[in-house]
TIMAR-358220 format. One record per residue (C-alpha): residue number from 1; residue in three letters; x, y, z. Coordinates in nm, 4 decimals, decimal comma. Layout:
N
[site NUM; 'ALA'; [X; Y; Z]]
...
***
This chain:
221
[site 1; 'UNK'; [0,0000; 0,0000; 0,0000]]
[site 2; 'UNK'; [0,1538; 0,3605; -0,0825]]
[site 3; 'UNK'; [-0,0050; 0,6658; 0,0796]]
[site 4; 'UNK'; [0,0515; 1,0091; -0,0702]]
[site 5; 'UNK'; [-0,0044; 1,3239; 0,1854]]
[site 6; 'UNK'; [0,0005; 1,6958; 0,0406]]
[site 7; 'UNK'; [0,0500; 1,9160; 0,3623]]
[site 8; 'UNK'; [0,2120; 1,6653; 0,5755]]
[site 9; 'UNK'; [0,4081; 1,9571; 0,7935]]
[site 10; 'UNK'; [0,1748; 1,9409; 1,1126]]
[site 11; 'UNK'; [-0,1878; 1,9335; 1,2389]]
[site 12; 'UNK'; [-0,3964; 1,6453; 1,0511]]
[site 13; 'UNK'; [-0,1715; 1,6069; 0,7761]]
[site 14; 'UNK'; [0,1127; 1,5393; 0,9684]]
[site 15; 'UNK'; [-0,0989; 1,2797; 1,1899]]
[site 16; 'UNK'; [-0,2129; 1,0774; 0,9008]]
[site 17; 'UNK'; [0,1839; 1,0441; 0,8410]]
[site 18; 'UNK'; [0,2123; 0,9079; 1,1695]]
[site 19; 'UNK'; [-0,0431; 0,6796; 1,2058]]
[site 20; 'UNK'; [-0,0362; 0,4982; 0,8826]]
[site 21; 'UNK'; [0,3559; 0,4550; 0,9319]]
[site 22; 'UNK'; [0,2464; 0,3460; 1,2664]]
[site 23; 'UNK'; [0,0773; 0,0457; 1,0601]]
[site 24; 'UNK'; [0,3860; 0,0011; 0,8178]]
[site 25; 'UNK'; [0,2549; 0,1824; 0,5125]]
[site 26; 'UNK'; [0,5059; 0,2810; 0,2731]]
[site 27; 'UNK'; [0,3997; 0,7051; 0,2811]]
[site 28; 'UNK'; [0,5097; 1,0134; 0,0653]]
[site 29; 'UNK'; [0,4263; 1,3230; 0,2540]]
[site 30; 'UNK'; [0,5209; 1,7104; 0,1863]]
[site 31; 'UNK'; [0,6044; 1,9824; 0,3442]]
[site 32; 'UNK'; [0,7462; 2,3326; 0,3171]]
[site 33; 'UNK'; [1,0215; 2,3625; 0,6034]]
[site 34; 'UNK'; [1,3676; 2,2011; 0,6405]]
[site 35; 'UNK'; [1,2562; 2,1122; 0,9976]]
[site 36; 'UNK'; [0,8608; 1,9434; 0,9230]]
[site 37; 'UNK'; [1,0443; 1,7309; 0,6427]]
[site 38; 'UNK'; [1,3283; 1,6364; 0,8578]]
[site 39; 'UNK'; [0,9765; 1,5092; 1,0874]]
[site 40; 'UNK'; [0,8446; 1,3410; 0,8127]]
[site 41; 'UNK'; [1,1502; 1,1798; 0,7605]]
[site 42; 'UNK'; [1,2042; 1,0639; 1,1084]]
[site 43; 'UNK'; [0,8788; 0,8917; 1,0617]]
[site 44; 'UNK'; [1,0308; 0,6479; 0,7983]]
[site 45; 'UNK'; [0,8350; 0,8773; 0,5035]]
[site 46; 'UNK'; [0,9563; 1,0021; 0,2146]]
[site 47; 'UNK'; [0,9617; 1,3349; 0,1833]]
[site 48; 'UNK'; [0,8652; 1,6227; -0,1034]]
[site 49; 'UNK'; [0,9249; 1,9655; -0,0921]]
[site 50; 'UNK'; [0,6031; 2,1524; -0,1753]]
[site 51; 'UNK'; [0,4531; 2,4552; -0,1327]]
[site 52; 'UNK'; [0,1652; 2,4883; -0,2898]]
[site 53; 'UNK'; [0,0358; 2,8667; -0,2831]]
[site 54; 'UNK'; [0,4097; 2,9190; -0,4557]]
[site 55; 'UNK'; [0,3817; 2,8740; -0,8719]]
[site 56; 'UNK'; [0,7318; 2,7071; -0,9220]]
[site 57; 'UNK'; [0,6881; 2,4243; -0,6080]]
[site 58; 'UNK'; [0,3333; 2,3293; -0,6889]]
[site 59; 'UNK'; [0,4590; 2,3111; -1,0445]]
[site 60; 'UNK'; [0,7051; 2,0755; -0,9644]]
[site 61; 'UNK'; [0,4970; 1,8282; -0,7462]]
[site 62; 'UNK'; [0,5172; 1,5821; -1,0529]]
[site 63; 'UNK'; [0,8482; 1,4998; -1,1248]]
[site 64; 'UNK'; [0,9065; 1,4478; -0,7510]]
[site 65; 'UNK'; [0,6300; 1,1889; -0,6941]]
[site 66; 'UNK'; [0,6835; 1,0722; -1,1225]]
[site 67; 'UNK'; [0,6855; 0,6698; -1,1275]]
[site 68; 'UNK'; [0,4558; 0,6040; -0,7971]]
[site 69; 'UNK'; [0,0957; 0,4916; -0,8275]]
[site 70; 'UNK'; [-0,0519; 0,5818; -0,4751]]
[site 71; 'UNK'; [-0,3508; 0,3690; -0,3190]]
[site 72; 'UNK'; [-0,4800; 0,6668; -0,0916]]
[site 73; 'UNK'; [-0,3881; 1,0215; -0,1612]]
[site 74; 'UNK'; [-0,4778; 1,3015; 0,0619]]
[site 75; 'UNK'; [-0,4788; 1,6857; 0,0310]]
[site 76; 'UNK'; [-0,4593; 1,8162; 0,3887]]
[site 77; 'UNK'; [-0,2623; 2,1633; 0,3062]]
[site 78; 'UNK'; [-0,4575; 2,4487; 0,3816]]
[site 79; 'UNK'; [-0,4570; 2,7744; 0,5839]]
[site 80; 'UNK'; [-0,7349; 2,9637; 0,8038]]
[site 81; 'UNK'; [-0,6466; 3,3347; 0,7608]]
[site 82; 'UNK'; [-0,8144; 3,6256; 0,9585]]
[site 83; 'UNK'; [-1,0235; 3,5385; 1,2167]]
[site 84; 'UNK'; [-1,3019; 3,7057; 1,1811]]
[site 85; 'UNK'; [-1,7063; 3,6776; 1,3508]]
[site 86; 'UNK'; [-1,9106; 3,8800; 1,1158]]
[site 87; 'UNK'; [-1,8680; 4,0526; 0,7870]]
[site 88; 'UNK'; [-1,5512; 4,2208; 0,8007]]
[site 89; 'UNK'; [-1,3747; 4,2918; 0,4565]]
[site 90; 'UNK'; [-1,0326; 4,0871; 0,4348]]
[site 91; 'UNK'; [-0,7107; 4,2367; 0,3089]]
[site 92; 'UNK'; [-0,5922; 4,2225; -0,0180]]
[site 93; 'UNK'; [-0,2749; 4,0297; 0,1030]]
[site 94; 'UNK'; [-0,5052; 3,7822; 0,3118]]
[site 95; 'UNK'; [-0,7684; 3,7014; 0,0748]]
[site 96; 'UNK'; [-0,4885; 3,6543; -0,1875]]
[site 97; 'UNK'; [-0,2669; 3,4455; 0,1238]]
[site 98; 'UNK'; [-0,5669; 3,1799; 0,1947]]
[site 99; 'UNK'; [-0,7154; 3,1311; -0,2004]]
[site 100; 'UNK'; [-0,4136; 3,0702; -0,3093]]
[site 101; 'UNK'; [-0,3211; 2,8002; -0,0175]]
[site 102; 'UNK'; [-0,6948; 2,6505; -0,0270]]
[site 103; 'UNK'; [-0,8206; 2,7011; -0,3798]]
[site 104; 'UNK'; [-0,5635; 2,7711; -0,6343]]
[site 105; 'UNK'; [-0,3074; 2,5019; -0,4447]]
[site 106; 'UNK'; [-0,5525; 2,2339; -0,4835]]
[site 107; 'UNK'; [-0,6065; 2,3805; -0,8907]]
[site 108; 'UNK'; [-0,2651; 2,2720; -0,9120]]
[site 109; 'UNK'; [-0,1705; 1,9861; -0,7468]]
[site 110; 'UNK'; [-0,4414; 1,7659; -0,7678]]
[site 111; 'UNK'; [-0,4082; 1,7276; -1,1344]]
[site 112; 'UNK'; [-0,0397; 1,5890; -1,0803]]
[site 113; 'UNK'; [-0,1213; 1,3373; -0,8061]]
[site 114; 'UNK'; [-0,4675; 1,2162; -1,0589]]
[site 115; 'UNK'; [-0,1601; 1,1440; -1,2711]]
[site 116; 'UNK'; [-0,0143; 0,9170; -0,9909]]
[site 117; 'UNK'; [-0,3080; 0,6796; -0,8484]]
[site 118; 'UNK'; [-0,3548; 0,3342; -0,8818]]
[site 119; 'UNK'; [-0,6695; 0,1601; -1,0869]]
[site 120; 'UNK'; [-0,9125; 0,1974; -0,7688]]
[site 121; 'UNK'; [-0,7525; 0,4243; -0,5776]]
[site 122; 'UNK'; [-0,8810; 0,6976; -0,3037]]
[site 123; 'UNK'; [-0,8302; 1,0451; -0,3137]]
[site 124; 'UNK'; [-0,9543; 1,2488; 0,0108]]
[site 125; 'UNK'; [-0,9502; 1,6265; 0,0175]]
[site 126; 'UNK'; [-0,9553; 1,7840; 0,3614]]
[site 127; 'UNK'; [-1,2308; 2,0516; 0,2976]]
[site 128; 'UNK'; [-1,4681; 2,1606; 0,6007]]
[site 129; 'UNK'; [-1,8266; 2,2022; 0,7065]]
[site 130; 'UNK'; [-1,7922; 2,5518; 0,7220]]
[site 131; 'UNK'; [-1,7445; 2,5201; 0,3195]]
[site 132; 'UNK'; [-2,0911; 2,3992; 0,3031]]
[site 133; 'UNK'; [-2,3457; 2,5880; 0,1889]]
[site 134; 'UNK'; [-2,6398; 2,3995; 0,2735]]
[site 135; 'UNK'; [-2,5529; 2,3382; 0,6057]]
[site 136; 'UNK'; [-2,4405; 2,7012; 0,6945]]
[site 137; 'UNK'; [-2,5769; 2,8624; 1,0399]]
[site 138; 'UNK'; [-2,2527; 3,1208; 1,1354]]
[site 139; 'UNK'; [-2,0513; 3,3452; 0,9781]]
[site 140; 'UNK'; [-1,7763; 3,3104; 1,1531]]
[site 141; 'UNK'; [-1,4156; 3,2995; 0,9180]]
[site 142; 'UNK'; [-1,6030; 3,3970; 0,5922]]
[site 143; 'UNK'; [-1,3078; 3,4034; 0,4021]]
[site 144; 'UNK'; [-1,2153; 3,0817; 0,5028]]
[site 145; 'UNK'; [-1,5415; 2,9489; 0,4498]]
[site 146; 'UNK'; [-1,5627; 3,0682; 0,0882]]
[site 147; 'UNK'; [-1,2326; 2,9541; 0,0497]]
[site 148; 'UNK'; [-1,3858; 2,6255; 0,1756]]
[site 149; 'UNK'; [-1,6867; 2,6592; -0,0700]]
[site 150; 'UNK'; [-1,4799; 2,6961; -0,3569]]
[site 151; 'UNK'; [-1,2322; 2,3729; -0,3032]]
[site 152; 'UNK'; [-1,5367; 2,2182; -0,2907]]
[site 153; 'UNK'; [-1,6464; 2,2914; -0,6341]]
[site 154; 'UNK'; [-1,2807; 2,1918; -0,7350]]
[site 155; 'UNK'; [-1,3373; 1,8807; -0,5804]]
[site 156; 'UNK'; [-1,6481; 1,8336; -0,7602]]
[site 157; 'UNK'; [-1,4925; 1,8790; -1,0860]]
[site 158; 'UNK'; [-1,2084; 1,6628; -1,0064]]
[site 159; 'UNK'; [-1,4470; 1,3234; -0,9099]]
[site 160; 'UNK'; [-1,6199; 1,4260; -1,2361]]
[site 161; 'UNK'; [-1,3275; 1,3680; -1,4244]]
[site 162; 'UNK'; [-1,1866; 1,0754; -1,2439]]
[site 163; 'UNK'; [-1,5208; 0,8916; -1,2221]]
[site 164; 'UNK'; [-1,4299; 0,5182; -1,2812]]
[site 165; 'UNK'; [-1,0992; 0,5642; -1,2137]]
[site 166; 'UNK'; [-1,0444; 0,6364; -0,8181]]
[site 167; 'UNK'; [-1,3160; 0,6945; -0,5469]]
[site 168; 'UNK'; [-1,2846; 1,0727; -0,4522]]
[site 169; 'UNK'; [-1,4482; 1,2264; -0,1268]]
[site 170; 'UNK'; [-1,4301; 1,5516; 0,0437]]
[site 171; 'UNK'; [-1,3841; 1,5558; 0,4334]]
[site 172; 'UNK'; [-1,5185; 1,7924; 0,6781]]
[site 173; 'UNK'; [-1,2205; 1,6237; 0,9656]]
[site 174; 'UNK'; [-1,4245; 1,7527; 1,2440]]
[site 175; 'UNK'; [-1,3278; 2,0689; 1,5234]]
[site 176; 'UNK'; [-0,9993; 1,9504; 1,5657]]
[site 177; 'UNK'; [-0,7273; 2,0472; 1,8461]]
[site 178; 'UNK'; [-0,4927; 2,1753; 1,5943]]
[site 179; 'UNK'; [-0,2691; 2,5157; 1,5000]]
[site 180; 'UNK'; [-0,5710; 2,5959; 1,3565]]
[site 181; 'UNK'; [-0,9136; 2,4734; 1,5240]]
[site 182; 'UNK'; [-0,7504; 2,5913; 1,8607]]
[site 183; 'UNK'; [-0,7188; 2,5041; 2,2117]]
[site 184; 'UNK'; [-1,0905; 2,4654; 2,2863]]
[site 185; 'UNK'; [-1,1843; 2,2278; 1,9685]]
[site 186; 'UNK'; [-1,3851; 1,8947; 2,0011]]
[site 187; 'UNK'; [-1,1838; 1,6335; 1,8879]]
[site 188; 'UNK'; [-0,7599; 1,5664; 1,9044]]
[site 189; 'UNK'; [-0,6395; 1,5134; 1,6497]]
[site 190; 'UNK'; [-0,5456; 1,1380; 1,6673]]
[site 191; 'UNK'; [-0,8941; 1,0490; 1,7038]]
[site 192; 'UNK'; [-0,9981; 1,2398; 1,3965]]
[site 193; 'UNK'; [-0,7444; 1,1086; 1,1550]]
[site 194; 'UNK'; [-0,8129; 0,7441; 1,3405]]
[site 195; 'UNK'; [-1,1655; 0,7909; 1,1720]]
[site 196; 'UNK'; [-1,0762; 0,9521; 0,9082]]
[site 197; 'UNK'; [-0,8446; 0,6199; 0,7935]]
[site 198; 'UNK'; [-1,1611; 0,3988; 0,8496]]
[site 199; 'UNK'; [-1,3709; 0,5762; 0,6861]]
[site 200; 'UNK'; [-1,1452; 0,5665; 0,3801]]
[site 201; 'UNK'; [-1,0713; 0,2292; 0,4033]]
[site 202; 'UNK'; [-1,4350; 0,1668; 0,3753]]
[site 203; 'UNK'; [-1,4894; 0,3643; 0,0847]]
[site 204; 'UNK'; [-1,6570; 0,2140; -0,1879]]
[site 205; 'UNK'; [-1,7740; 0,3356; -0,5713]]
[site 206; 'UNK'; [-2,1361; 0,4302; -0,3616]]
[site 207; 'UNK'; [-1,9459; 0,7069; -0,2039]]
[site 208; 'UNK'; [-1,7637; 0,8780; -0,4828]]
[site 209; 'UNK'; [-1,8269; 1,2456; -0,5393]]
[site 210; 'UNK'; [-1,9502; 1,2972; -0,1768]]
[site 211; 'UNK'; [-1,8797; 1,5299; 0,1203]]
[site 212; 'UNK'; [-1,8546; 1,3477; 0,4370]]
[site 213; 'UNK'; [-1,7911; 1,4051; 0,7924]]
[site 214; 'UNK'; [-1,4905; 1,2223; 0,9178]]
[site 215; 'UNK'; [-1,7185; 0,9172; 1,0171]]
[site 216; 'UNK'; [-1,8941; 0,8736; 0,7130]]
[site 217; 'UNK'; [-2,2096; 1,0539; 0,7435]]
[site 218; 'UNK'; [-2,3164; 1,3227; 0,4941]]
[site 219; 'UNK'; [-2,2898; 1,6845; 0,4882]]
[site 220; 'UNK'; [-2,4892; 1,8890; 0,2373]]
[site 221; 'UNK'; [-2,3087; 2,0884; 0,0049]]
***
C-alpha cells in the first residue's frame, strides 16, 4: 500500500503520516520547512518539498512523486487566515494568502497526483463544514469558508473527471485540536485522523463524489 499526503508539515496532515507509518505503510508526505520534512523523515516517510500557494513548487509536485501509483492520496494543506465573527472585509494580502493556499493550491496539485493513483484508488480532500453551503448557520471565518466553498467545487470537478478511475471524497475532519481549530476544539487530532483512515478504508464506488464528515455521514453541500 503507498499513501501520498500533500500538507504533511503538522496538524492532521502530519498525523495521518504518523499513524499509517504506525501500521507500516510505505507514505510520501510534503512539506514546506527544512525542519517538518526532517519530521516526516524521522517517521520512515519520504519526503517532497512543496509549497503549494508558490507557482514554481506546486509546479514541480510531478516529477518528484513521477513513477509512484498511490492507493490513498490526501490533500490536507490548507490555511485559516483572519479570524473574523461577522462581515468584516479581508485584506488584499489575506484574501490573496488563503485562495491561493486553499483554492488555487488544490487547482494545481491535484491534477499531478490524478496522474499518480492506482486503478481503484482513493483520493480524500480535507475541505470543512464551514465550506458547506447547505448546512451554513454562522458566519464566523467567511473568508475561510468561501475559500472552503470553492475547493469544494474543485473537488467536484475533479471526481467528475476521475469517475471510474479512483473513489474521490471531500472531508469535513471535524473541530480539531490543531494550529488551527484551537485550544478549545472537540476532537484531538489522533482520534480524527483514526476515523478519518476507516472511513477511507471503507470507501466504496457508492461514495464517490460525496462530502462526508470524518465518520462517514453526509454533509450537504
Amino acid at each position: 500500500m503507498q499513501v501520498l499526503v500533500i500538507g504533511a508539515s503538522r496538524g492532521i496532515g502530519f498525523e495521518l503520516v504518523r499513524q499509517y507509518r504506525g501500521d507500516g505503510v510505505s507514505v510520501t508526505g510534503s512539506a514546506r520547512s527544512d525542519d517538518a520534512l526532517a519530521r516526516l523523515r524521522a517517521l520512515g516517510a519520504t519526503a517532497v518539498r512543496l509549497d503549494v500557494a508558490d507557482t514554481a513548487s506546486a509546479t514541480g509536485l510531478a516529477w518528484q512523486i513521477d513513477g509512484a501509483r498511490f492507493d490513498v492520496a490526501v490533500l490536507a494543506a490548507g490555511v485559516y487566515g483572519p479570524r473574523t465573527s461577522g462581515l468584516q472585509s479581508p485584506s488584499e494580502a489575506d484574501f490573496d494568502a488563503v485562495m491561493h493556499t486553499n483554492v488555487l493550491g488544490a487547482m494545481r496539485v491535484l491534477p499531478q497526483v490524478a496522474d499518480t493513483l492506482a486503478a481503484g484508488a482513493r483520493l480524500a480532500v480535507i475541505s470543512s463544514r464551514m465550506g458547506s453551503i447547505g448546512a451554513r448557520t454562522g458566519t464566523a471565518g467567511w473568508l475561510y469558508r468561501a475559500s472552503k466553498a470553492a475547493l469544494n467545487s474543485v473537488f467536484r470537478d475533479v471526481a467528475l473527471t476521475l469517475a471510474g478511475r479512483a473513489v474521490c471524497v471531500a472531508f469535513h475532519p471535524g473541530w480539531v485540536r490543531t494550529d488551527m481549530g484551537g485550544a478549545g476544539a472537540e476532537l484531538e487530532v489522533g482520534d480524527s485522523v483514526a476515523s478519518l483512515r476507516r472511513t477511507i478504508a471503507a470507501l466504496t464506488a457508492a461514495d464517490h463524489g460525496r462530502f462526508l464528515n470524518h465518520d462517514g455521514t453526509p454533509i450537504d453541500w
